[in-house]
C-alpha positions in Angstrom: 96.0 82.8 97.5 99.3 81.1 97.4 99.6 82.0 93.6 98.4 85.6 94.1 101.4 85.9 97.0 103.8 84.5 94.0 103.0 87.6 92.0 103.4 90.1 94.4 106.6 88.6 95.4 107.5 89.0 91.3 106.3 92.3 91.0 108.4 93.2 94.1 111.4 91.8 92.4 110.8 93.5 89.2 110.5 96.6 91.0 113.3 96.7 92.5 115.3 96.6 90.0 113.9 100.3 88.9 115.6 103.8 90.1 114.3 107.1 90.8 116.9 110.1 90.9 115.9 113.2 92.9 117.4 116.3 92.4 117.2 118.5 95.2 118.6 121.6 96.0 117.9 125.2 97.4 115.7 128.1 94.9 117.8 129.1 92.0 121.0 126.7 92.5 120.7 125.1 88.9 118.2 121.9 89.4 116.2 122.1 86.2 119.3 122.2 84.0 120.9 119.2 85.6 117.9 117.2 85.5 117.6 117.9 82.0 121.0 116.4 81.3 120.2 113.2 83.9 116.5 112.7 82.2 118.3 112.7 78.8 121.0 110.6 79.7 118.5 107.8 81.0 116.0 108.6 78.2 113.3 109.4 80.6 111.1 112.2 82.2 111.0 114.5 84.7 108.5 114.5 87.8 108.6 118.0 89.7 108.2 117.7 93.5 107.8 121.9 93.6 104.6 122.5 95.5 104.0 125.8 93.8 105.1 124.7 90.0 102.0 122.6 89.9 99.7 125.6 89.1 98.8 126.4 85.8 97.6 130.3 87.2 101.3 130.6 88.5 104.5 131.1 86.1 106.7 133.7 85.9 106.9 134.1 89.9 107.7 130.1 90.7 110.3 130.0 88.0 108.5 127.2 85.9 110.8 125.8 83.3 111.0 127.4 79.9 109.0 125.9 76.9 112.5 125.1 75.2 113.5 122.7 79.1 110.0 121.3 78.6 109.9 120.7 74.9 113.5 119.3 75.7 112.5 116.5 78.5 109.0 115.5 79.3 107.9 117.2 82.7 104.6 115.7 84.6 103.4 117.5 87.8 103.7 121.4 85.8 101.4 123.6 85.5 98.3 120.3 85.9 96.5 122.4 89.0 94.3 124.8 89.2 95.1 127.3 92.0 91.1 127.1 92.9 91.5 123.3 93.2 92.3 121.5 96.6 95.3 119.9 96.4 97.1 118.2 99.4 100.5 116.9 99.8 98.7 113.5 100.5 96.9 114.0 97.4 100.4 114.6 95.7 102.0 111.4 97.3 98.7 109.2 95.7 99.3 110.7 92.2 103.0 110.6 92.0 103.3 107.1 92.9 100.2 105.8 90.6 102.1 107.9 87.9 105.8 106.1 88.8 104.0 102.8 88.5 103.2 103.3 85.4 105.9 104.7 84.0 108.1 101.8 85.5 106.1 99.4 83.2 108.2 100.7 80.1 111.4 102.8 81.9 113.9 101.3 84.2 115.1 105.0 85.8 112.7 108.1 86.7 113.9 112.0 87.4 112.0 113.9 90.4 113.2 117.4 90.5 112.2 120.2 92.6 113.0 122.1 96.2 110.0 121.4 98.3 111.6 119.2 100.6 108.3 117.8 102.2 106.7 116.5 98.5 110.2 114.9 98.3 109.2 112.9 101.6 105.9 112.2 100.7 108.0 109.9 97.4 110.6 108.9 99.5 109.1 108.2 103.1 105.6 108.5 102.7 102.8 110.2 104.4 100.5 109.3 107.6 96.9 108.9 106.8 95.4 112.5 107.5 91.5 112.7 108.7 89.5 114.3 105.7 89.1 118.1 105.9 85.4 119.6 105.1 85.1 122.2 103.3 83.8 124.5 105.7 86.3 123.8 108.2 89.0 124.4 105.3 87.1 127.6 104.5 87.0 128.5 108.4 90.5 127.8 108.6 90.9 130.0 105.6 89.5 133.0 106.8 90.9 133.1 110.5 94.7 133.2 108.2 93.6 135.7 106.4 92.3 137.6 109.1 94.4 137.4 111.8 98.4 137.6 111.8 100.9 135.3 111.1 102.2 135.4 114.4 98.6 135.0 116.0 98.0 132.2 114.0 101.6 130.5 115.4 100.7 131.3 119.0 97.6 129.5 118.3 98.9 126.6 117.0 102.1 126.4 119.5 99.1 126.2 122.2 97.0 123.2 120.2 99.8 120.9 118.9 103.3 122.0 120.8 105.8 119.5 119.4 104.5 119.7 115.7 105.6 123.7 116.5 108.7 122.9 117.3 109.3 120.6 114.4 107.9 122.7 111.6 108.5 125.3 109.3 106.8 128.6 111.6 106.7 130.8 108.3 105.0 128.2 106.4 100.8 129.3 106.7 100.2 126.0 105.1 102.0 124.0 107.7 100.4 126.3 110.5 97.0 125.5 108.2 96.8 122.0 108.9 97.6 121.6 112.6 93.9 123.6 113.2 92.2 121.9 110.1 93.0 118.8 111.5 92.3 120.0 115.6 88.7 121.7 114.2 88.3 118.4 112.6 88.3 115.8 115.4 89.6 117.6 118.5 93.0 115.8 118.1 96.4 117.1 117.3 98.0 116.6 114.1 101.4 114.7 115.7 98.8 112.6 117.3 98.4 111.1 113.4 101.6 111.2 113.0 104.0 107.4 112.8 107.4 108.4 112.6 108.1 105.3 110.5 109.3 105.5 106.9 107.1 103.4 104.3 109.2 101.1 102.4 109.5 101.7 98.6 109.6 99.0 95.8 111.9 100.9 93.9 115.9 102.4 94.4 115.5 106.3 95.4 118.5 108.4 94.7 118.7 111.7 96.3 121.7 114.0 94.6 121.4 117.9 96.6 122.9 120.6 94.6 124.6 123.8 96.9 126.2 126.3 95.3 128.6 129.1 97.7 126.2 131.6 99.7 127.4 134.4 97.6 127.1 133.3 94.8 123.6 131.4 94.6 122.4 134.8 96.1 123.6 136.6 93.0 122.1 133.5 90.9 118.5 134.6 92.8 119.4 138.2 92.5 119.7 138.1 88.9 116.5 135.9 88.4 114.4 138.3 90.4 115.4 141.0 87.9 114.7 138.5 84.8 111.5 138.2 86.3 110.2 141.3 86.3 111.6 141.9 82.7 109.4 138.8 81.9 106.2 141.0 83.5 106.0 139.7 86.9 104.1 142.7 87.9 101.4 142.3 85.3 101.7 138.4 86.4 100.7 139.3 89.8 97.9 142.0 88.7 95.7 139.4 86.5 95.4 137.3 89.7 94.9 139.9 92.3 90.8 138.4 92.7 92.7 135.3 94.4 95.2 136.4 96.8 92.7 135.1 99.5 94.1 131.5 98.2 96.9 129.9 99.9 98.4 129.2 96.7 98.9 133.2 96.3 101.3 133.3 100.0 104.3 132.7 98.1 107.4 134.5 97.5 107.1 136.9 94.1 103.4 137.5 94.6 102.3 138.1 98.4 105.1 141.2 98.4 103.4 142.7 95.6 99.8 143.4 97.8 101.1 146.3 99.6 102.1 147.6 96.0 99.1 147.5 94.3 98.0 148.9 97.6 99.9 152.0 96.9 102.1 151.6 100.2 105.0 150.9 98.9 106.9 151.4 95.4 108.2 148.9 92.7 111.7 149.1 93.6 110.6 148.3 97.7 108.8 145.2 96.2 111.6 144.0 94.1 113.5 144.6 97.3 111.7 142.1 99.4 110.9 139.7 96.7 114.7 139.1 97.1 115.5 139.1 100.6 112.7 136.4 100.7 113.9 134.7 97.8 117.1 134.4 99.8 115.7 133.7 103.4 113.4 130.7 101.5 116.8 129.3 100.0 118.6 130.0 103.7 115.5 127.9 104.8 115.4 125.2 102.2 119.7 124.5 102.5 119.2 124.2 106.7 116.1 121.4 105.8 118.1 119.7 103.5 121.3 119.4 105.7 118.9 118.4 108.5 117.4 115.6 106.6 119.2 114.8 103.9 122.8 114.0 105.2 123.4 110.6 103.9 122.7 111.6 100.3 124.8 112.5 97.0 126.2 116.2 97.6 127.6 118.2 94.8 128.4 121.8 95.1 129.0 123.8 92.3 
C-alpha cells in the first residue's frame, strides 16, 4: 500500500510538470489558425472542445477545419461522432482526459481549441456525476422539444429546477434538455447534483481568449456565412433533412434552413438569419467568457 501511494505521488509529480493551452474565443475570431501556429510551435496536437465539430454528418455549417489545417496539425475530437450516437458532455470529459493521459506519456504540452465554453469546463473544472438517462426518457424528452415551443419548454423548466434557470444558457434546448431528463429520471432537480467545487487537475491548464472589435468579427462571420454557402451549405443541409428531429441538427446554419425547404421563406431570408444568429451565438459566447474566464490570457486582435 505504502509503495503503491509512492507511485501515485510520482506520477503526480511527473504530471505536473505537463501543460495544456486552451484557445478560446467567440465563432469566427481566428482560433483554428492560432492554434495551428501554438500546436506547431510545441510540436503537438490539437484537441477541439467544439460540441458540434465532433460530428462526422456535420461540416460545412460548424466551420470544421480545412483538410490543408488538419493535414497541417493533428486534430482529435473532429468529425469521430455520429450525429445518431449519444454523446454527453460527461461522456466528452471521460474521453478527453483518457486521451490527455496518454498523450502526456510522450508530449510535455497539449492544444485544446474550440468555443464551447462548457466542454472547456468539463477539462478544466470537471463535471458532477449525472444519474444515467434511459433511453425512453431521452426519447420522451426528445419529443416534448420537438413538439412544443422553446419558450414552453423554458417555462417548464424555470418551474422544475429555478436556479439552474437562472444560471444557464435559456436558448440552449440541450441545456433546457437535461434539467427534465434528469427531473423524469429520479424526481430530483439537476442543481440538486450539482457541487460547485472545481476538480483538481494533474496537469498546468492555460486558457488564452481571443476577441476581436464587434465590428469587425461581425464582418469576419458575415463573410464566412457567404463562403459557406459558396461551399453548398444548402445542399449540406438537404442530405440531412431525415434528422432534423436530432438535437445535433438545432444549431446555427442548419435549423434556419427548415422553414426553407418548407417553402416559407426564401434563400436570401435564410442567409439572413443564419447571420444574425451567427452573431447573437458569438454576442453570447464573448458575455460567457468574460463571465468566467477573467483571470485568463486575453489577446484582442
Amino acid at each position: 500500500m505504502k509503495l503503491l501511494k509512492i507511485l501515485d505521488f510520482q506520477l503526480l509529480q511527473y504530471l505536473m510538470n505537463k501543460k495544456i493551452i486552451c484557445v478560446s474565443g467567440p465563432t469566427a475570431v481566428g482560433k483554428t489558425a492560432f492554434a495551428i501556429e501554438l500546436a506547431q510551435k510545441h510540436h503537438t496536437d490539437i484537441i477541439s472542445f467544439d460540441s458540434r465539430q465532433i460530428y462526422k454528418e456535420l461540416n460545412i455549417g460548424v466551420a470544421r477545419p480545412s483538410k490543408e489545417e488538419l493535414q497541417a496539425v493533428t486534430h482529435h475530437f473532429i468529425a469521430n461522432k455520429s450525429i445518431q450516437e449519444s454523446f454527453t458532455v460527461n461522456d466528452y470529459e471521460k474521453e478527453v482526459l483518457a486521451l490527455i493521459q496518454k498523450f502526456f506519456e510522450e508530449k510535455d504540452t497539449l492544444v485544446l481549441c474550440g468555443g464551447s465554453g462548457l466542454y472547456l469546463n468539463a477539462i478544466r473544472f470537471g463535471l458532477d456525476e449525472m444519474p444515467e438517462i434511459s433511453n425512453e426518457i431521452r426519447a420522451k424528452v426528445d419529443a416534448e422539444i420537438a413538439s412544443q415551443s422553446i419558450k414552453t419548454i423554458q417555462e417548464k423548466v424555470k418551474k422544475i429546477d429555478p436556479e439552474s434557470y437562472e444560471s444557464m444558457d435559456v436558448l440552449n434546448t440541450r441545456r433546457l434538455q437535461r434539467v427534465l431528463e434528469i427531473y423524469y429520471a429520479t424526481g430530483k432537480k439537476w442543481s440538486d447534483y450539482k457541487s460547485f467545487e472545481p476538480k483538481k487537475r494533474p496537469f498546468e491548464i492555460e486558457n488564452i481568449v481571443l476577441n476581436r472589435k464587434r465590428k469587425e468579427l461581425y464582418s469576419r462571420i458575415d463573410h464566412r456565412v457567404d463562403q459557406m454557402i459558396e461551399m453548398g451549405l444548402e445542399q449540406e443541409v438537404e442530405c440531412l433533412l431525415p434528422y432534423f428531429h436530432l438535437n445535433a441538427l438545432n444549431t446555427v446554419g442548419y435549423k434556419e434552413w427548415l422553414p426553407f425547404f418548407e417553402n416559407e421563406v426564401s434563400n436570401q431570408e435564410v442567409i439572413d438569419k443564419i447571420k444574425q444568429h451567427s452573431r447573437n451565438y458569438a454576442k453570447r459566447q464573448i458575455t460567457w467568457f468574460k463571465k468566467f474566464c477573467t483571470n485568463d490570457t486575453w489577446i484582442e486582435f
